[in-house]
C-alpha positions in Angstrom: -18.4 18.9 18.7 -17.9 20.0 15.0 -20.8 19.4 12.8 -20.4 15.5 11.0 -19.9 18.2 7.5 -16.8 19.6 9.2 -15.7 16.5 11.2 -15.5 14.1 7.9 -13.7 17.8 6.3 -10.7 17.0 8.6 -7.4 16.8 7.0 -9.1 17.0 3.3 -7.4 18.6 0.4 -10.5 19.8 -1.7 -14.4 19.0 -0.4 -16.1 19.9 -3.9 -18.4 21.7 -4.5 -19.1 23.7 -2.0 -21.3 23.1 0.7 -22.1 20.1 -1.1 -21.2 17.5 1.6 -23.1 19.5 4.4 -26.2 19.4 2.2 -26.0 15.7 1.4 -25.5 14.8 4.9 -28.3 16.7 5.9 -30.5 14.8 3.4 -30.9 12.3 6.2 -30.2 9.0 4.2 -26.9 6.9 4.1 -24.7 7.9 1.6 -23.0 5.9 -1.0 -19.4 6.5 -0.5 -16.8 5.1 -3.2 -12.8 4.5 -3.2 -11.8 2.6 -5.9 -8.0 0.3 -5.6 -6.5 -1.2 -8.7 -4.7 -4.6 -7.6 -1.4 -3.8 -9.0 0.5 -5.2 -6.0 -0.1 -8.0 -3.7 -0.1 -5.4 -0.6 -1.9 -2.3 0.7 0.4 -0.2 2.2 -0.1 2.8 4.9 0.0 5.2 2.3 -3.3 3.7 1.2 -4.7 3.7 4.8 -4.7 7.6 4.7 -7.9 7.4 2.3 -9.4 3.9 4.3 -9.4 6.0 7.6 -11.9 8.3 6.0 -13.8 5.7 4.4 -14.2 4.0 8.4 -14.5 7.8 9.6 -17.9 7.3 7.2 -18.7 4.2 8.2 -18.9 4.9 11.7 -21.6 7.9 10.6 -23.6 5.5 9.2 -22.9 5.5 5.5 -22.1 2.7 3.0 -18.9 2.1 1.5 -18.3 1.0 -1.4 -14.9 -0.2 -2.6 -14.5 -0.7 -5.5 -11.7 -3.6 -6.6 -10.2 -2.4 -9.9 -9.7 -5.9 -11.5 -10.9 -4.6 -15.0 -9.0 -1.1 -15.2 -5.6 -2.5 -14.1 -5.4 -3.7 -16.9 -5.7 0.0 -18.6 -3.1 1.1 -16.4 -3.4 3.9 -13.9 -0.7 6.7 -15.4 -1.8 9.1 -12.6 1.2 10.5 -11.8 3.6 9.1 -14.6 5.3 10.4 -16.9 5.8 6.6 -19.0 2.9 4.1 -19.5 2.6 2.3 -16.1 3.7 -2.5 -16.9 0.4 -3.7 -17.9 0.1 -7.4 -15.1 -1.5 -10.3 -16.3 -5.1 -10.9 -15.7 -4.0 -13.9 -13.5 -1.7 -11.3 -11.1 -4.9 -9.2 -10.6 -6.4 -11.4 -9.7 -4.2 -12.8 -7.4 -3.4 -9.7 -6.1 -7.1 -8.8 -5.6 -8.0 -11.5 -3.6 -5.5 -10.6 -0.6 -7.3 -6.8 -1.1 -10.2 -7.1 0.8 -8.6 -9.2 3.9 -6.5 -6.2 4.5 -9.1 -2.8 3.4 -11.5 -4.6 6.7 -7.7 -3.8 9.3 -9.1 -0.4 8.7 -13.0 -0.7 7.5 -15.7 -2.2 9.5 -16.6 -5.1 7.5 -20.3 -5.8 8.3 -23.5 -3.6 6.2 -21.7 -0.5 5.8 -19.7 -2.1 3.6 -20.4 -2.8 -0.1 -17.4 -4.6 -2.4 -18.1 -4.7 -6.4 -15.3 -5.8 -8.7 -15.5 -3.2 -11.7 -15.1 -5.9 -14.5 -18.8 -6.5 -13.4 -19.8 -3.7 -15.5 -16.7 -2.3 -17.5 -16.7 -5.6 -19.4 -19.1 -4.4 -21.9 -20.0 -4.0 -25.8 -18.6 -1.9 -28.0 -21.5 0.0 -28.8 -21.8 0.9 -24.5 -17.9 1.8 -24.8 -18.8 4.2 -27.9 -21.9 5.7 -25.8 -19.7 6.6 -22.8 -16.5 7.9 -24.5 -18.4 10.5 -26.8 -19.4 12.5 -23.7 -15.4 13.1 -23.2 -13.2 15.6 -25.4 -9.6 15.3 -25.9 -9.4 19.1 -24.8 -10.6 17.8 -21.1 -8.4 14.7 -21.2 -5.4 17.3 -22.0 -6.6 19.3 -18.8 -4.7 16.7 -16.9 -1.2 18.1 -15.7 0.5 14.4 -16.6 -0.5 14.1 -19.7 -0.2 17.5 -20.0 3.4 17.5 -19.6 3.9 14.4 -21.8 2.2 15.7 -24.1 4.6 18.8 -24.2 7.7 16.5 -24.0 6.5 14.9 -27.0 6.6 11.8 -25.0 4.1 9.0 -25.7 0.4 8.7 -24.2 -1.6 5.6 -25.3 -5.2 6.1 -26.1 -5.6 3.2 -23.4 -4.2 5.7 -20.5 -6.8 8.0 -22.1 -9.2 5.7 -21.6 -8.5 5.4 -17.8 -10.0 8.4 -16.3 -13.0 7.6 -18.1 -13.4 3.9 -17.0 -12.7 5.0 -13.6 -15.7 8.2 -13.6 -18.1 5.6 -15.1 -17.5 3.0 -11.9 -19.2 6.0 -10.1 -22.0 5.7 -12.7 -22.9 1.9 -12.2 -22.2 2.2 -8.1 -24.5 5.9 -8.2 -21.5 7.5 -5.5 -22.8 10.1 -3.2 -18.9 10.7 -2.6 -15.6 9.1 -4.3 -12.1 9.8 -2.1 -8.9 9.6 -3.2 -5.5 10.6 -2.8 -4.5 14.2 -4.7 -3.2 12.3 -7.7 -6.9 10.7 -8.5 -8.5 15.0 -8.3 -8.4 14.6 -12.1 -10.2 11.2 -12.1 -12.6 12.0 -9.9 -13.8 15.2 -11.5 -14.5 13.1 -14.5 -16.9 10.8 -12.4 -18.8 13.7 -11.4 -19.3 15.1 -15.4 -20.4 11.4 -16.7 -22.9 11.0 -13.8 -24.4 14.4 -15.2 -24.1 13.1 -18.5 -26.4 10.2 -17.4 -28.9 12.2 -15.6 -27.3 11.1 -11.6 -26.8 13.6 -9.0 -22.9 14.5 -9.3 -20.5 12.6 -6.8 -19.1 15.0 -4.0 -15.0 15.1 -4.7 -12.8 14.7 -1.2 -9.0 14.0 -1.4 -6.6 13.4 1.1 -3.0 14.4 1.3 -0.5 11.6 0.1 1.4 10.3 2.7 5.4 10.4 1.5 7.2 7.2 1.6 10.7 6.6 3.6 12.5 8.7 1.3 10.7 11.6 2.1 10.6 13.0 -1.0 7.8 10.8 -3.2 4.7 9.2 -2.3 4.2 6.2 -1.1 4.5 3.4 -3.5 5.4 0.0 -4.3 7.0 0.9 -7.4 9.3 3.4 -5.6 10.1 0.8 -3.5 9.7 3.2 -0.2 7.1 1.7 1.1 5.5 -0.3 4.3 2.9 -2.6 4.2 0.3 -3.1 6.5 0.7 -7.0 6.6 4.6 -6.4 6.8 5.3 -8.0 10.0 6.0 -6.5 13.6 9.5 -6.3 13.2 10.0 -4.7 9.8 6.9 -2.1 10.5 8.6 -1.1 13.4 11.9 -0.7 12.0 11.4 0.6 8.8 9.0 3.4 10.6 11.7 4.4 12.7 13.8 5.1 9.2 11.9 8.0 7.8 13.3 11.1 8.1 12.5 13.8 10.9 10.8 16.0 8.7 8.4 13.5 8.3 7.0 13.2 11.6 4.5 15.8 12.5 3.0 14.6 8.5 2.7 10.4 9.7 1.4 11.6 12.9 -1.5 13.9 11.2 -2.4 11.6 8.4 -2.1 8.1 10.5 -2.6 8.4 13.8 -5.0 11.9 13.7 -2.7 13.7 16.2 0.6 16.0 16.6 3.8 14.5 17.9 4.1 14.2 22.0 5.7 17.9 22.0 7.9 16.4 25.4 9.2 13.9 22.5 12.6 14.1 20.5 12.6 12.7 17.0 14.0 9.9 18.4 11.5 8.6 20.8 8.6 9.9 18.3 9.2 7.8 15.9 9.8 4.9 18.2 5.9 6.0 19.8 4.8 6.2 16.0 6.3 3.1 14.9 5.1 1.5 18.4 0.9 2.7 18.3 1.4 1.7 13.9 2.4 -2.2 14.7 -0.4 -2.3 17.9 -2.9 -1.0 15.1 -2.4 -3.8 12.4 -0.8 -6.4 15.2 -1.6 -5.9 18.8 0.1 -4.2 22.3 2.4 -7.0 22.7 3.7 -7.5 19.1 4.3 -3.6 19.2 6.5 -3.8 22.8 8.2 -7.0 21.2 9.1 -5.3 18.3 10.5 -3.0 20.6 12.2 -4.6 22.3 13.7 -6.9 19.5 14.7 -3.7 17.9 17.0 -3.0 20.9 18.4 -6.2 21.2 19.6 -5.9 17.9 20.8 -2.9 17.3 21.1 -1.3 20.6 22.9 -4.0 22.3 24.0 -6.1 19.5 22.5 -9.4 20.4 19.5 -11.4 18.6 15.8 -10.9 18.6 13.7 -12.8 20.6 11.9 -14.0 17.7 13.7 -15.5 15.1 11.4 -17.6 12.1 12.2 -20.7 11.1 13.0 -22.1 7.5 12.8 -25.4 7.0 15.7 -26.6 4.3 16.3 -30.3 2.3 19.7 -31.3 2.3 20.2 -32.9 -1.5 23.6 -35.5 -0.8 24.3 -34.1 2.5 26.1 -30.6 1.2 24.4 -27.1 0.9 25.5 -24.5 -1.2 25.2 -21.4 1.3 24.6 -19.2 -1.5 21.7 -20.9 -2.0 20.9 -21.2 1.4 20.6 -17.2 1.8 18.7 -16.7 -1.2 15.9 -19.1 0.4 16.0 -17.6 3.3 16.5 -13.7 2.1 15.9 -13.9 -1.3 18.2 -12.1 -4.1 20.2 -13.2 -6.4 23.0 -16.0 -5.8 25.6 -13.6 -7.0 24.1 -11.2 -4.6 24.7 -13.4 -1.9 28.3 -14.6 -2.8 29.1 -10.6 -2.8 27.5 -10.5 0.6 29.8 -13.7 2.2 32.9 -11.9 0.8 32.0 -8.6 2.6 31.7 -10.7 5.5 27.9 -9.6 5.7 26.6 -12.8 6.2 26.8 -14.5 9.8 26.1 -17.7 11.9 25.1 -17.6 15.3 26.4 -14.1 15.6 30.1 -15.3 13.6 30.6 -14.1 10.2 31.2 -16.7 7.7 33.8 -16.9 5.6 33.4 -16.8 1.9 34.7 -20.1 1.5 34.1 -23.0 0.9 30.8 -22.1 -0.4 29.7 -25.9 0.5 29.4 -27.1 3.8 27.7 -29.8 5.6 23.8 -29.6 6.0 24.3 -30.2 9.9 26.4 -27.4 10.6 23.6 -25.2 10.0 21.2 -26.9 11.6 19.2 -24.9 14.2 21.5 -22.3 13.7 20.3 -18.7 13.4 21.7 -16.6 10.0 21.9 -13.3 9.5 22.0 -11.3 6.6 23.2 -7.4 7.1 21.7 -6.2 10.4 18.2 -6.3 10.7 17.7 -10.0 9.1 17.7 -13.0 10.7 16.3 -16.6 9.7 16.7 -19.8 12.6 17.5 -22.7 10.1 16.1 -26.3 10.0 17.1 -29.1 7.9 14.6 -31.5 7.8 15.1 -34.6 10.0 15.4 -37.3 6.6 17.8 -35.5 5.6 20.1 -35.8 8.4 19.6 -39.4 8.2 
């Protein structure tokens, strides 16, 4: 069996310094082991899981993890990555968005001792005076050492001294947490070297740097990301995990296999079935077995032999006067834009029961659509209710 050094090495990008992790581990005390998530969006994805499966791979050594919710430093704005100054959210969206974090980081990480959550506004909100005493250990030469700002910087493109800021912010977490180790993905290596120089510059033991690969998203080309809009989320349900796996493309596979599951593709397997066992052993792991095989199976029904899944949700609808406008009614059930939807009816996209519907009249009686399943494109269905007063 390899050594717990080389064991927690698998898959890594950069271990840093050398030797470093072997010698810490063999220091015989838990380590302090940090990841730190900005709640910029209401969902982790499985991009993020990458990084959370080392974390656990920790955890199950014995060591403390300590994840760090970024509720003061989203509202810097992380431009790791960027080449424009990433939408500053509102403090109320973080902290919306923060509270569904921890739910779905314990899917992947044992939630018991081992694991330690701080919110960074706990000590980032600070006086001026402890701002002025962390920032004068940082040159603009080493914030320029960063390839995105870097390249903006060439571009003549604007950088805010708030994104400047960031990498600093984010190193000094590792100062009030004292981080044996801080992961990330390859866009943080920048971020997490700073960590390590302002724990020197406060007299700690430097954190030990490990990244992990990103995982790309279903393009295939960028990471995963909410902004990109190529991502899935680990509370997406059975049915669009499952689908939306089997959409990436086959040069893809042998990289989602490695960084999510730990393993090579079944060599016996075509691209095909490989991503149906991928998307199959990803919906057991945030679902269960049976959610996975349903999924399955729903996906067949659907697309395979061009009949309904077997589990349809239900959306209950008020009938104002008797009438609905079915624009409307797809927009509740699918969301978009009404002017979306009336494109959709004219395609003939939209259907009833398994009928298309015709693109007028656009208001028809409430009880026509009662327990009636709709279906938007191919892979959406909603089973409609209209509540019982209002069939009155």
């Amino acid at each position: 069996m390899d050594s717990p050094a080389l064991f927690l090495a698998r898959n890594a990008v950069e271990v840093s310094p050398e030797g470093a992790l072997k010698e810490r581990l063999e220091a015989g005390r838990p380590l302090r082991v940090k990841l730190g998530l900005d709640p910029t969006a209401p969902d982790l994805h499985l991009g993020h899981t990458v990084v959370l499966q080392k974390l656990r791979e920790f955890q199950d050594l014995g060591h403390t993890v300590v994840l760090i919710v970024g509720d003061y430093t989203a509202r810097v704005g992380d431009p790791s990555g960027r080449s424009a100054t990433r939408p500053v959210l509102s403090p109320e969206q973080i902290d919306a968005h923060a509270e569904t974090y921890l739910a779905q980081a314990t899917k992947v990480l044992a939630d018991d001792e081992r694991l330690e959550v701080r919110r960074n506004s706990e000590w980032l909100d600070m006086e001026m005076e402890d701002l002025f005493r962390i920032v004068r250990t940082v040159t603009i030469a080493r914030l320029l050492e960063r390839d995105d700002f870097a390249k903006r910087m060439a571009a003549a493109e604007p950088i805010s001294l708030l994104e400047f800021l960031y990498p600093v912010l984010q190193g000094y977490d590792s100062v009030a947490v004292k981080a044996d180790v801080e992961l990330g993905g390859t866009d943080q290596t920048f971020n997490l070297h700073m960590g390590r120089a302002l724990q020197s510059s406060y007299g700690q033991p430097s954190q030990i740097v490990l990244t992990m690969p990103l995982l790309n998203g279903l393009d295939g080309t960028r990471k995963m990301s909410k902004s990109f809009g190529n991502q899935i989320g680990i509370t997406d349900d059975p049915g669009t995990m499952y689908g939306r796996t089997l959409s990436i493309p086959d040069e893809q596979i042998e990289s989602w296999y490695g960084l999510l599951l730990g393993s090579e593709p079944p060599p016996e397997l075509g691209p095909r079935d490989a991503k149906r066992a991928l998307a199959r052993a990803l919906v057991a792991r945030f679902h269960s077995e049976e959610k996975a095989h349903a999924a399955e199976r729903n996906f067949d029904a659907v697309f395979r032999e061009g009949g309904m899944p077997d589990e349809i949700e239900e959306v209950v609808l008020s009938a104002n006067g008797g009438d609905l406008h079915l624009p409307a009614v797809i927009v509740e059930l699918f969301g978009g834009s009404r002017s979306e939807a009336r494109r959709r009816l004219q395609q003939g996209g939209v259907k009833l029961d398994g009928e298309p519907v015709p693109a007028d009249p656009l208001d028809v009686p409430a009880s026509t659509l009662d327990g009636r399943v709709m279906q938007l494109g191919k892979r959406q269905f909603r089973r409609i209710k209209i509540s019982s007063a209002n069939l009155l």
